[in-house]
C-alpha positions in Angstrom: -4.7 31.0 -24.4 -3.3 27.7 -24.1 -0.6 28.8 -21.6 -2.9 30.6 -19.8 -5.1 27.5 -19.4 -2.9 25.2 -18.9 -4.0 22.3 -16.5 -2.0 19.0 -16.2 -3.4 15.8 -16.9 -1.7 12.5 -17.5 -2.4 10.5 -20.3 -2.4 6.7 -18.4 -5.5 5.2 -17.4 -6.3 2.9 -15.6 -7.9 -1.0 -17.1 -10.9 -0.8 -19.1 -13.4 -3.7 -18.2 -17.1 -3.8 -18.8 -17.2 -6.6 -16.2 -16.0 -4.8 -13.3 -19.4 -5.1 -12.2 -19.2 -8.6 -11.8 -15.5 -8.3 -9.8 -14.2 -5.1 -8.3 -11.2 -6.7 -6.9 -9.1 -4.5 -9.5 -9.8 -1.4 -8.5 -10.9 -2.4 -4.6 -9.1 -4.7 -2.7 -11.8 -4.5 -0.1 -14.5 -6.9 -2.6 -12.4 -9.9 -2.3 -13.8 -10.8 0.9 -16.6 -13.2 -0.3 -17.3 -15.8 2.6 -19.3 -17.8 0.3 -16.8 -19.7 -1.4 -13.5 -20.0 -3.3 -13.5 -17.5 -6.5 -11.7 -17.9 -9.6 -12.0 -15.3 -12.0 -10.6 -14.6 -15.7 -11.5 -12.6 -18.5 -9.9 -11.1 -22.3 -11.2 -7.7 -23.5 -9.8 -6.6 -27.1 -11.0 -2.7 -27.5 -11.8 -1.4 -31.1 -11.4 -3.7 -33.2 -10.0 -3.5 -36.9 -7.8 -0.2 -35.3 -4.2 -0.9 -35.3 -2.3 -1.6 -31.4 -5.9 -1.3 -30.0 -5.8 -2.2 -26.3 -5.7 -5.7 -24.9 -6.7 -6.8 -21.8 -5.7 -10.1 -20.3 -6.9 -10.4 -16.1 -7.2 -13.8 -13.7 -7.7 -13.8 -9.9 -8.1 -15.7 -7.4 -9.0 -15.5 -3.7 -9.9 -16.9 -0.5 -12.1 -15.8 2.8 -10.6 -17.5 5.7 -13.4 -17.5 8.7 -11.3 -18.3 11.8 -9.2 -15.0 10.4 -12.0 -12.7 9.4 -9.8 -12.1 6.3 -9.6 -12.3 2.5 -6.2 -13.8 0.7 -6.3 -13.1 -3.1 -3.7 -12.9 -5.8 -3.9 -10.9 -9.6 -2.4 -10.7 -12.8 -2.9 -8.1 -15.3 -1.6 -7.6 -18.7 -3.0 -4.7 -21.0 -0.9 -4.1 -24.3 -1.5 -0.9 -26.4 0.3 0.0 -29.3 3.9 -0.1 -28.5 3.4 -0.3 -25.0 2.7 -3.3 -22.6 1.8 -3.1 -19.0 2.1 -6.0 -16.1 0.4 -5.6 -12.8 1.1 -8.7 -10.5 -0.8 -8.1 -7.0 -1.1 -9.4 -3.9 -4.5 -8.8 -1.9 -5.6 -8.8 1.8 -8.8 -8.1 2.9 -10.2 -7.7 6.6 -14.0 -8.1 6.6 -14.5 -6.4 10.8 -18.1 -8.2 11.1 -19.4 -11.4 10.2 -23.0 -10.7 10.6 -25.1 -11.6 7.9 -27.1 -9.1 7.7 -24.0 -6.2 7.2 -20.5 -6.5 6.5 -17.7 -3.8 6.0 -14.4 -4.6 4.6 -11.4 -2.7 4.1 -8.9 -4.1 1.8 -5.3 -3.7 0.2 -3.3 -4.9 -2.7 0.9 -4.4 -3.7 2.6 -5.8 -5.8 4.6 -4.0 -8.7 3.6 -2.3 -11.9 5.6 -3.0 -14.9 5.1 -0.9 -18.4 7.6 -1.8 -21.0 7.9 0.0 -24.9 9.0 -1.9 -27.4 10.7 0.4 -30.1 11.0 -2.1 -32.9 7.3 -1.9 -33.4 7.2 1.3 -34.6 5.3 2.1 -38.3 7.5 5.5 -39.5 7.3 6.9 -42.4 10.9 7.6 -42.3 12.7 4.9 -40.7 16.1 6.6 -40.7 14.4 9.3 -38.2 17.6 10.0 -35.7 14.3 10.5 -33.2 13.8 6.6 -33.6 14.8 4.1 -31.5 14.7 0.1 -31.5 15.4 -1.1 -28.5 12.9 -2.9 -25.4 12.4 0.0 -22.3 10.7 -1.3 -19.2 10.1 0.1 -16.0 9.3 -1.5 -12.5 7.7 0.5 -10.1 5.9 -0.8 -6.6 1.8 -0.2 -6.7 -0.7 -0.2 -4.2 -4.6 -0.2 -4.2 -6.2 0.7 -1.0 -10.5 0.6 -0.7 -13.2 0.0 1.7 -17.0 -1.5 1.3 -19.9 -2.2 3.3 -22.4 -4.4 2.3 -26.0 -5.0 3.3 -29.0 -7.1 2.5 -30.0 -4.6 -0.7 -26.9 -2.5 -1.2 -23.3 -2.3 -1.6 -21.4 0.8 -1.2 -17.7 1.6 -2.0 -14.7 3.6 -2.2 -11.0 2.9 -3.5 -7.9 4.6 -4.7 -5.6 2.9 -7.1 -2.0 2.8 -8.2 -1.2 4.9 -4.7 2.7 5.4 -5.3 1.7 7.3 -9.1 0.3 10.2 -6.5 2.1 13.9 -8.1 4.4 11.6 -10.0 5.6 12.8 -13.3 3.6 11.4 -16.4 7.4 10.6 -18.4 7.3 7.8 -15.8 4.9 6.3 -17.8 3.1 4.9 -14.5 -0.9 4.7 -14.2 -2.4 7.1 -12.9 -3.7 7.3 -9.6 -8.0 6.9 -9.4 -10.7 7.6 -7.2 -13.8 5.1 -7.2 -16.8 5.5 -5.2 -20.2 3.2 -6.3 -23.4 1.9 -4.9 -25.6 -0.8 -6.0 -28.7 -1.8 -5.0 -29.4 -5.4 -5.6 -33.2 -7.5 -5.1 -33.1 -11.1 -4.6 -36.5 -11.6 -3.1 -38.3 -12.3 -6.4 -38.2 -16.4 -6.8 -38.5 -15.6 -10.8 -35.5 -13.1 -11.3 -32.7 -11.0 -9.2 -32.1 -7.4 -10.4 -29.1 -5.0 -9.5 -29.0 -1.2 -10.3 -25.5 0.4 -9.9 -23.8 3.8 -10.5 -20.2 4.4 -10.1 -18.5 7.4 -10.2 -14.0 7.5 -11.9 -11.8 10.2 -11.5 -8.2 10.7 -12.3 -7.0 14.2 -11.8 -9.3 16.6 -14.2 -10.5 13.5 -15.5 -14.1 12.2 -14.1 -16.2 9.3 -16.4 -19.8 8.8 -14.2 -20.8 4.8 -15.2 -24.5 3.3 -14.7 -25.6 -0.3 -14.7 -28.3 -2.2 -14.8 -28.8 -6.1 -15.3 -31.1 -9.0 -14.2 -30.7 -12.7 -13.7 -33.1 -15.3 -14.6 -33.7 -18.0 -11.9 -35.3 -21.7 -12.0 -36.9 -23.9 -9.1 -34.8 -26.5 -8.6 -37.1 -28.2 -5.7 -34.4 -28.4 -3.2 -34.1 -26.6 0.3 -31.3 -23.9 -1.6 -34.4 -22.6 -3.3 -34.2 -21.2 -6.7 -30.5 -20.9 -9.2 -29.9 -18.1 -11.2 -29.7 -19.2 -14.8 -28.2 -16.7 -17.0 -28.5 -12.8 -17.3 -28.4 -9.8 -19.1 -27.6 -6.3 -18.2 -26.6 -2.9 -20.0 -23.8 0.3 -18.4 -23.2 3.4 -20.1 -20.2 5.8 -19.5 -20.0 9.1 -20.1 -17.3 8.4 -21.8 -19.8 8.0 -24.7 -19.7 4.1 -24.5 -22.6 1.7 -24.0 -22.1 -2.2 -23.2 -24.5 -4.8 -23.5 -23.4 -7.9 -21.2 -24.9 -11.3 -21.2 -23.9 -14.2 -18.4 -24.8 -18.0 -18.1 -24.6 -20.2 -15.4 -23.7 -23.5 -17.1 -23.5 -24.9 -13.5 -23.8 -23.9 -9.8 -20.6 -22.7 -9.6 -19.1 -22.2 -13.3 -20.2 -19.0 -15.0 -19.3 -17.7 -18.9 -20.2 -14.3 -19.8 -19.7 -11.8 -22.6 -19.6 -8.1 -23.1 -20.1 -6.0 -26.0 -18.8 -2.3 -26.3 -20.1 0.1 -28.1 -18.0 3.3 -28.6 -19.7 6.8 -29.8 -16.3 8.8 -29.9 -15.7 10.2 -33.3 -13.3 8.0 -35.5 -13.7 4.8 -33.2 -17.7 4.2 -33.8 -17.2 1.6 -35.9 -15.0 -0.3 -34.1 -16.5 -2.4 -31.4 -15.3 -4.1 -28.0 -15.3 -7.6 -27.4 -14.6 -9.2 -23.2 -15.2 -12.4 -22.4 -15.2 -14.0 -18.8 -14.8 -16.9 -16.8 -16.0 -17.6 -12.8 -15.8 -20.8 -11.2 -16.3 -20.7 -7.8 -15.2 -23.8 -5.3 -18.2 -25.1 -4.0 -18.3 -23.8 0.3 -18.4 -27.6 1.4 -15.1 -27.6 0.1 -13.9 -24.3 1.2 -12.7 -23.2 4.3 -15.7 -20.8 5.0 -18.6 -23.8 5.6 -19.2 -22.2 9.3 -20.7 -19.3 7.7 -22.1 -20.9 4.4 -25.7 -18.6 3.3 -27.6 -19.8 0.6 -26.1 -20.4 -3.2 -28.9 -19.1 -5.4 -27.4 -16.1 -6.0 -23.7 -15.5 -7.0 -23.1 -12.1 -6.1 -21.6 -9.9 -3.9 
């Protein structure tokens, strides 16, 4: 039965981070282009703790919108070790954001660079280290990547779609590549409360017979602050679950206008890994727009995203 079933899958994923919501500029070039401000972003996820060679997540980006362009400049840098294994995804993004109207925007976006995955043999716990099968040495491959993704934007929702790790398309899973993903979302996001903003998101993964559905849901505290600018968001909290059988409970503060900190807590239901929890933390600071070269089109600062 299992020859007649057979179906291939690969076994690479793509990053696991509960923030995504925050920053999709991993998985869709198109988000960079922000005409707000300068963004900085950085944040460490360690998955299931207390398991040996869990995965470890380390991610920074930053990125530009130049106005006179219409266009987004950003730059990445991923590193995600598992067990024996360590991946290195340096990008380069460009994003081309074809209105400036504030009411809509639609971007389209892409990012190459190269994607590196390396396995380190000396790390390996046998039973029987004099296994002929065994083998010490440092194997790393290079391979060019590509992300490619579009999004509009509106005054109350943001809608997306993106395809990842383009040059892994049909490619043989001994490369030890990522896979290639599919991401379409939507969020709906309220800002017209002066006490709290709210956003309400579902995504949607899929990597060959593969498909996790993702759902998100958070809200951010404001304060008067008696100015013009009207009210700042504060701090936040929001929850996602995957399909995947995980649930995340997140939690953000705004320790000034333009520095944020935030944390995220996994929770895994998958048999053998429920009691080993997920810990990211993360880091914003955006450059204030006076200083940035996007001033002519500079909206209101009361609320930090999209």
């Amino acid at each position: 039965m299992c020859a007649v079933l057979e179906n291939k899958t690969l076994a690479q994923a793509d990053i696991s981070m509960a923030t995504h919501w925050y920053n999709r500029a991993n998985y869709n070039p198109a988000s960079i282009a922000r005409t707000d401000y300068i963004y900085l972003f950085s944040n460490v996820r360690k998955q299931w703790l207390g398991v040996n060679g869990s995965p470890t997540i380390f991610n920074v980006q930053a990125s530009e919108y130049i106005h006179d362009l219409h266009s987004a400049f950003g730059i990445s840098l991923v590193s995600d070790q598992v067990g024996l294994t360590q991946s290195i995804n340096p990008m380069l993004t460009y994003a081309y954001r074809i209105t400036s109207d504030r009411d809509w925007s639609l971007s389209m976006g892409l990012s190459a660079g190269v994607f590196s995955r390396g396995i380190d043999g000396s790390l390996f716990d046998a039973e029987n280290v004099s296994d002929p099968s065994l083998y010490s040495d440092m194997e790393r491959i290079i391979r060019p990547d590509a992300n490619i993704g579009i999004e509009f934007q509106n005054t109350h929702f943001v809608l997306g779609f993106s395809s990842t790790h383009l040059f892994s398309i049909a490619k043989d899973s001994a490369l030890f590549l990522n896979t290639n993903h599919r991401y379409v979302y939507g969020i709906y996001k309220n800002t017209d409360s002066p006490v709290f903003n709210y956003n309400v998101g579902l995504q949607v993964v899929n990597r060959y017979n593969l498909t996790v559905l993702e759902g998100n849901a958070s809200i951010r505290f404001k304060h008067e602050t008696g100015l013009n600018t009207g009210p700042r968001e504060i701090f936040d909290l929001g929850m996602t679950y995957r399909t995947s059988n995980q649930m995340t409970f997140l939690v953000g503060f705004n320790l000034n206008p333009n520095l944020r900190i935030g944390y995220a807590y996994d929770q895994s239901f998958l048999s053998g890994y429920s009691k080993n929890a997920t810990h990211e933390i993360m880091l914003e600071y955006r450059i204030p727009s006076k200083a940035a070269s996007t001033c002519i089109q500079c909206q209101n600062n009361d609320y930090w995203y999209y």
